[in-house]
FIDREN-770230 format. One record per atom (N, C-alpha, C, O): residue in one letter; x, y, z. Coordinates in steps of 0.001 Angstrom, whole numbers, plus 500000, padded with zeros to 6 digits. Layout:
AXYZ;...
end
This chain:
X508989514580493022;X507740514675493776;X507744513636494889;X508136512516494563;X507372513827496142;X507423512942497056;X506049512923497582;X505432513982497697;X505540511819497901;X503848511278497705;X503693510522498838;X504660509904499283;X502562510476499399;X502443509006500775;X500901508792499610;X500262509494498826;X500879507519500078;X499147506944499471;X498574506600500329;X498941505470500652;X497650507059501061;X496539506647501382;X495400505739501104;X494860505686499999;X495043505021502132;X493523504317501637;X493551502935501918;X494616502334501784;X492070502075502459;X492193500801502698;X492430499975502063;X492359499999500835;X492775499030502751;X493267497541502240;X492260496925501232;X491529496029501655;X492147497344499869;X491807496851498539;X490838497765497899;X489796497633497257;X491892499167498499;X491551500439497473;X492194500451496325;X491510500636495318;X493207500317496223;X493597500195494700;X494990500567494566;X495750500303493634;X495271501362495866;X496602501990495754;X497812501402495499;X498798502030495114;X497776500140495711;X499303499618494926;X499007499292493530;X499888498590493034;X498068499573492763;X498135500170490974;X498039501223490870;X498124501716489745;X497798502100492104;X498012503847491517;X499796504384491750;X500616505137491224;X499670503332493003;X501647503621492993;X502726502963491758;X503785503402491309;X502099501974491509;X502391501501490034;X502853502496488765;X503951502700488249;X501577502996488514;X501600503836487519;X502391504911487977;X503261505297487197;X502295505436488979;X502878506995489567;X504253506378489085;X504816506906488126;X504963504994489876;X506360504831489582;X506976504821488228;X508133505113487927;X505669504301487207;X506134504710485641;X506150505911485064;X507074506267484332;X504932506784485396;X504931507871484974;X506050508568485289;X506680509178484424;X506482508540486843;X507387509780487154;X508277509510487104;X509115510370486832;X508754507936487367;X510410507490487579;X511160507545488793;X512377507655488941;X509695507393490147;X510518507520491277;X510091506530491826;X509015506117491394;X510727505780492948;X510579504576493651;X509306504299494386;X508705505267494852;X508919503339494514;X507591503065495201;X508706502521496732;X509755501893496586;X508272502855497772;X508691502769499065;X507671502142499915;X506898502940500444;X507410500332500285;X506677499439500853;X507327498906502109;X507987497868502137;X507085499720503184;X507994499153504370;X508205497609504560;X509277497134504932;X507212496953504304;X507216495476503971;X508152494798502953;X508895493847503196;X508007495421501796;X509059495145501128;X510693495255501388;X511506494454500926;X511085496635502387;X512119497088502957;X512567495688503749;X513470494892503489;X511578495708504818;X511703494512505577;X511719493432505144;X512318492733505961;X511390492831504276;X511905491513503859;X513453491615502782;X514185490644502595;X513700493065502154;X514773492850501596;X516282492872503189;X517128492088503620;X515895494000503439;X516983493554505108;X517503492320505364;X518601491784505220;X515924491862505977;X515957490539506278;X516807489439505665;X517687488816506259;X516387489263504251;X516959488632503241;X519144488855502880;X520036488157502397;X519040490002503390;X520449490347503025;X521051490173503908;X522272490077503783;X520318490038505412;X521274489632506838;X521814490890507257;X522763490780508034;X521393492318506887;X521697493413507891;X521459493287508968;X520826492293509324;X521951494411510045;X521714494723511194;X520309494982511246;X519585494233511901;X519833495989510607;X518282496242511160;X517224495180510353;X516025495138510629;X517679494571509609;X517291492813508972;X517128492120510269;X516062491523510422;X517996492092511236;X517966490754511834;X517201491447512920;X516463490623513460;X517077492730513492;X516263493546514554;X514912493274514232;X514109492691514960;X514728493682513217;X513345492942512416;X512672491804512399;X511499491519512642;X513728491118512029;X513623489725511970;X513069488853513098;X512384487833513034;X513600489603514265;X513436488817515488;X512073489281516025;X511724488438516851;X511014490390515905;X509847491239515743;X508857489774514838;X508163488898515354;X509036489911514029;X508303489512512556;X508442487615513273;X507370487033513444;X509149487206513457;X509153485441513431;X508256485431514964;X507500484484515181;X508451486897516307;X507667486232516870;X506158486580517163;X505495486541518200;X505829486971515732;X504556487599515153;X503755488724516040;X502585488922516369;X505078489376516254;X504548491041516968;X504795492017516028;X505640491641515216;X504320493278515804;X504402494314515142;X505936494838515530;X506390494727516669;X506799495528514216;X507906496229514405;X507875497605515050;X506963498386514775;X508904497943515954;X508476499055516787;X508827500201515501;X509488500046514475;X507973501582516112;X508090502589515391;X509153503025515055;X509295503460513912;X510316503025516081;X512081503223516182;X512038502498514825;X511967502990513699;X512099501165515219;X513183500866514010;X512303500907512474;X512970501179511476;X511442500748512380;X510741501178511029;X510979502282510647;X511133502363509428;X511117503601511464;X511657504825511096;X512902504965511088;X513227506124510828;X514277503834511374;X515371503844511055;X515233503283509761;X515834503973508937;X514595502156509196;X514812501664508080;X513956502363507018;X514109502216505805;X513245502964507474;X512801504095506255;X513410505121505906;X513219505623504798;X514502505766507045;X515209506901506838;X515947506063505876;X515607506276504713;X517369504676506122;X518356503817505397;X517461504377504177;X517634505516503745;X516475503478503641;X516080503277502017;X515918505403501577;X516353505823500505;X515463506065502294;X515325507551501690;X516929508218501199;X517225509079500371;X517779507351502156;X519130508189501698;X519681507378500396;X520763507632499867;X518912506512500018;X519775506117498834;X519114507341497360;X518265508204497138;X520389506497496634;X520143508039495557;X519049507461494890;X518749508489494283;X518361506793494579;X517105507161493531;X516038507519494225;X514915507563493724;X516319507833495543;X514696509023496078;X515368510048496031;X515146510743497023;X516433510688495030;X516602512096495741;X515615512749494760;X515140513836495091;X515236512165493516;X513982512961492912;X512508512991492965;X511621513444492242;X512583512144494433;X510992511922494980;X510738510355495460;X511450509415495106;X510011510291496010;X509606508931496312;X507773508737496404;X507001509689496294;X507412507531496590;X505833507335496639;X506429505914497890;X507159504930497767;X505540506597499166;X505378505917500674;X503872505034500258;X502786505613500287;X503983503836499948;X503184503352500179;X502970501905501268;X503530500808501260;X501539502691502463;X501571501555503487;X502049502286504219;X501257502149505152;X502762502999504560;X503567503880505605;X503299505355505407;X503401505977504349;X502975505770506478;X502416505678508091;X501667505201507756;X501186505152506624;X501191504390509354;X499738503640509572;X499494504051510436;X498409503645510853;X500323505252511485;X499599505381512693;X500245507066512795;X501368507387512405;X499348507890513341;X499545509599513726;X501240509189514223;X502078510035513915;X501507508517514622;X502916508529515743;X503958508323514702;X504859509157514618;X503928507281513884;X504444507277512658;X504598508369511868;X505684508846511539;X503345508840511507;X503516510227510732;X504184511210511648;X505232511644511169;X503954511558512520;X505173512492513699;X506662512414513260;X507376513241512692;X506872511302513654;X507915510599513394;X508532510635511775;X509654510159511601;X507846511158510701;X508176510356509224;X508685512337509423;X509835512776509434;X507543513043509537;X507737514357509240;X508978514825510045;X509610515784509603;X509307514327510993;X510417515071511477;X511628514290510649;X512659514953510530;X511630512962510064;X512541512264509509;X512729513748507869;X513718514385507508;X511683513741507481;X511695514579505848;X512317516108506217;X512885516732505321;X512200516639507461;X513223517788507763;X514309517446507724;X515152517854506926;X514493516494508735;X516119515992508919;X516671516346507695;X517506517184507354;X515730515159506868;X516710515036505518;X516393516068504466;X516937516146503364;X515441516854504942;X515219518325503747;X514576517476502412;X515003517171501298;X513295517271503170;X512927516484501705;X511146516622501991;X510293515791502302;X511106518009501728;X509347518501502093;X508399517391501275;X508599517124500090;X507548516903501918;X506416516409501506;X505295516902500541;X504491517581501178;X504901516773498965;X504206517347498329;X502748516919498338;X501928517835498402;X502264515582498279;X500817515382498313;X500588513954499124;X501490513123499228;X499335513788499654;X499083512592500215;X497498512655499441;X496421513235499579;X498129511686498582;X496801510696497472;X496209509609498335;X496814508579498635;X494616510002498825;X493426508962499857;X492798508661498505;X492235509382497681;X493079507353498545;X492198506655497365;X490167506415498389;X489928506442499597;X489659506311497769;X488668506885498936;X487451505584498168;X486960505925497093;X487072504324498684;X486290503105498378;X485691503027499777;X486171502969500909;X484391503047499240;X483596502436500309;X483560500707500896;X483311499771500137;X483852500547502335;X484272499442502727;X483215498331502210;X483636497211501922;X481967498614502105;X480904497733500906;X481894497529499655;X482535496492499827;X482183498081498628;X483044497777497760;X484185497010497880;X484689496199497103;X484619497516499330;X486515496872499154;X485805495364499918;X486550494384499905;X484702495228500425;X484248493645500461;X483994492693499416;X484344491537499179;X483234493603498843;X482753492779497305;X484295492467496504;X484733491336496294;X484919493641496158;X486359493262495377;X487115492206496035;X487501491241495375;X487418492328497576;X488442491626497859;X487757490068498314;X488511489096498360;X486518489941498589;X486001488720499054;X485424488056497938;X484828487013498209;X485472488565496225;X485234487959495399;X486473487296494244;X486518486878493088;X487411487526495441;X489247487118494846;X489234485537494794;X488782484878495731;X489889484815493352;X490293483894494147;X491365483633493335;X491549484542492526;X492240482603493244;X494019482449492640;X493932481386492506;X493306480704493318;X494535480857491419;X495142479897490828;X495886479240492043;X496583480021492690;X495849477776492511;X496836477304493517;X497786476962493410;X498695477051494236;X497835476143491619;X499265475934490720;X500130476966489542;X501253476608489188;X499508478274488969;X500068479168488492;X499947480249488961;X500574481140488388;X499089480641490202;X498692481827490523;X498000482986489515;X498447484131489570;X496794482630488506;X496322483578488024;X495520484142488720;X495270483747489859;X495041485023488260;X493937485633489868;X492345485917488815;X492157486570487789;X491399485040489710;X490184485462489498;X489448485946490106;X489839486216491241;X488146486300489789;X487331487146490863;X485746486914490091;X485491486988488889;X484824486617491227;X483591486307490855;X482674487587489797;X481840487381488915;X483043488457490143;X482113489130489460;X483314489637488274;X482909489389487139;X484433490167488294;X484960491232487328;X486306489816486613;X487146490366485901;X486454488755486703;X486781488044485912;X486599486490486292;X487414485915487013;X485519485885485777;X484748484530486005;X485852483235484684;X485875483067483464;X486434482748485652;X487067481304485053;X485833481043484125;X484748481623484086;X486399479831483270;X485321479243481918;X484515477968482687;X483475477452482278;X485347477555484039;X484389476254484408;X485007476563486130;X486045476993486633;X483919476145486522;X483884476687488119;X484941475941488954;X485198474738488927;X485634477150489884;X486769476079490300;X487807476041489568;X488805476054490288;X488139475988488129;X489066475249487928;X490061476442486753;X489524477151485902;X491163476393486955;X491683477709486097;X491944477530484896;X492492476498484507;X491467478867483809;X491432478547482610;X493090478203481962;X493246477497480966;X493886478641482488;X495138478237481908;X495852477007482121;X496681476447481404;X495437476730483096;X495997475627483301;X495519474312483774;X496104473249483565;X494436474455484414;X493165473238484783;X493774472860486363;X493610471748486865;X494538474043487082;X494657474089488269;X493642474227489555;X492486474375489158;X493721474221490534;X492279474508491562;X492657475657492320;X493706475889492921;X491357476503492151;X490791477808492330;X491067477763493340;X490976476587493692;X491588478761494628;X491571478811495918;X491097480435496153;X490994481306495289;X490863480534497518;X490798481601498409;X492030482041499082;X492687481098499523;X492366482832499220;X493698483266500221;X492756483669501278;X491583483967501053;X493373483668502570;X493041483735504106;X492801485196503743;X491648485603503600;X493646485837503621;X493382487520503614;X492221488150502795;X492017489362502861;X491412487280501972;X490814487638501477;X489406486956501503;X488501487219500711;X489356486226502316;X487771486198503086;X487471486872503311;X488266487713503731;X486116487183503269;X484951488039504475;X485375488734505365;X485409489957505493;X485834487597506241;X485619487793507642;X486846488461508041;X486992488898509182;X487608488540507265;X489489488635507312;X489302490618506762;X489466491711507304;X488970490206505698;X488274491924505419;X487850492652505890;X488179493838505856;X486774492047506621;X485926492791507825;X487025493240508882;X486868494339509413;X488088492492509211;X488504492538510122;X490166493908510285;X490712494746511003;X490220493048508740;X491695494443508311;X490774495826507887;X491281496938508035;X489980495739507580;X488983497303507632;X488962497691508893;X488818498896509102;X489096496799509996;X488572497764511092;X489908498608511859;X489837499705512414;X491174497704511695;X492369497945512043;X492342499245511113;X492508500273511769;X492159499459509637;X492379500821509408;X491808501796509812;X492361502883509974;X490257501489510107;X489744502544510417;X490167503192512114;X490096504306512633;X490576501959512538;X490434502525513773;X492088503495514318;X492173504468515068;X493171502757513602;X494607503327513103;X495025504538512029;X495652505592512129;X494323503804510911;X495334505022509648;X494268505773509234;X494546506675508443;X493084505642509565;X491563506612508556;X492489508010509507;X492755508980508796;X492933508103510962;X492861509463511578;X494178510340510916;X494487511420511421;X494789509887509961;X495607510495509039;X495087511250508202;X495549512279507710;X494050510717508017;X493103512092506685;X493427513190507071;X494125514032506505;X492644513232508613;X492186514342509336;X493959515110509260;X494170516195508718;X494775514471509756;X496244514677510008;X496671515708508906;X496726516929509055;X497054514778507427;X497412515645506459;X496515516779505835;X496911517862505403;X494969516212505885;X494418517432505689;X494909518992506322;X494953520098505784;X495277518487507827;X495252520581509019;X496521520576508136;X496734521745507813;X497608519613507523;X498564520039506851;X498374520754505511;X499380521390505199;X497349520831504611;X497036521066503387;X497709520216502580;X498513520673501768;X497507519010502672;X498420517837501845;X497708517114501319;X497874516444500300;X496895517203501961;X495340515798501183;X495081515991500269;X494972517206500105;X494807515235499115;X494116515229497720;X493098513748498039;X493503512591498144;X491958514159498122;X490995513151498035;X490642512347496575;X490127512982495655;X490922511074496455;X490583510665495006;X489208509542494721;X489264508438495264;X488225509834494010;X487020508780493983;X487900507251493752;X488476507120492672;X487959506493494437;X488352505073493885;X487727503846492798;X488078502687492577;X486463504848492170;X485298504018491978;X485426504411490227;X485375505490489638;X485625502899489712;X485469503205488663;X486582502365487639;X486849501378488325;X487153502276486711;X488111501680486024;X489696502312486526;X489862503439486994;X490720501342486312;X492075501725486441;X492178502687485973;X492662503456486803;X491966503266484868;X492427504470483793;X491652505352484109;X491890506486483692;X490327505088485052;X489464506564485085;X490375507007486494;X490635508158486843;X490734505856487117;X490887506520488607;X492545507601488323;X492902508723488683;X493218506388487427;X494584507271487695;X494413508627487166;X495049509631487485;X493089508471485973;X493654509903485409;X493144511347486589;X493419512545486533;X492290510523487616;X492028511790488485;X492985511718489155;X493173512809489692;X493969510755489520;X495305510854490243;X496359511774489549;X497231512269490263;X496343512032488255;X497341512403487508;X496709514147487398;X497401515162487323;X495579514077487414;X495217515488487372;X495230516479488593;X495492517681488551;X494863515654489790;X495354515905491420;X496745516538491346;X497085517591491886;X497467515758490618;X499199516235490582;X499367516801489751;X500267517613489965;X499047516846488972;X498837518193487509;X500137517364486710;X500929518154486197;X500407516220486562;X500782515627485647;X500095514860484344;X498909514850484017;X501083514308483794;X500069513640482615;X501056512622481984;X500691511905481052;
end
């Protein structure tokens, strides 16, 4: 089965790609992740990258769609893959779909985890992490035993930058104004499966799992 995930930045979708990768046994595909393994190994399109990323400009569409084709030809996507994060932009998706002909590898569903940006504020602006073990808390859905200070270890509570307010506010708007026009996209394709995001891990996947008629 080959899958793209949809949905904003602290919809949930990297625990629905999670599970999809256990359930089905096919690779989760994070262009970010791609790019830092490159990077890390000193390839050619590592160091093309590389030189993009250190001087904190976005990677051009070319080579992100060369290094997404590299990771599709290896053999554990030949029984499907899950695109998560990729496409972020209609031009991208142009670009991905003519890549999945090339390689004869039709596209089956695009899972929109679907949270109202009120919610993905409250979740992601009520984050905070451990600064010395990294546990992760959150004001409302898991409250440390003494304020500030982490129950495992008596480390200090922090905020990550990405997960302020104002930082939220701000990566919401980049989606909406970039990847929301993909709905519209895969929908004229008949590819969309809309999923409620609202609710427990296990309620959401199981409408993910029923979308795909797996189990």
């Amino acid at each position: 089965m080959r899958l793209i995930l949809l949905g904003a930045p602290g919809a949930g979708k990297g625990t629905q790609a999670e599970m999809l990768n256990s359930l089905l046994n096919i690779p989760i595909i994070s262009t970010g992740n791609i790019f830092r393994a490159h990077i890390a190994e000193g390839t050619e399109l590592g160091i093309k990258a590389k030189r993009y990323i250190d001087e904190g400009k976005l990677v051009p569409d070319e080579l992100t769609i060369d290094i997404v084709k590299d990771r599709l030809n290896q053999d554990d996507c030949k029984n499907g893959m899950i695109l998560d994060g990729f496409p972020r932009t209609i031009k991208q998706a142009q670009a991905l779909d003519a890549l999945l002909v090339e390689l004869n590898m039709p596209l089956d569903k695009v899972i929109n985890v679907e949270v109202a940006d009120e919610e993905i504020i409250e979740r992601m602006a009520g984050r905070t992490v451990c600064s010395s073990c990294g546990t992760p808390y959150h004001k409302k859905f898991k409250v440390e035993k003494v304020a500030g200070i982490c129950d495992n270890c008596q480390g200090k509570l922090i905020q990550r930058e990405d997960d302020r307010k104002e930082t939220v506010k701000k990566r919401l708007k980049v989606y909406h104004d970039q990847t929301s026009p993909l709905i519209e996209y895969y929908k004229r394709q008949n590819k969309l499966v809309n999923i409620d995001g609202i609710g427990s891990v296990e309620e959401i996947s199981l409408r993910v799992k029923n979308a795909l008629g797996v189990n």
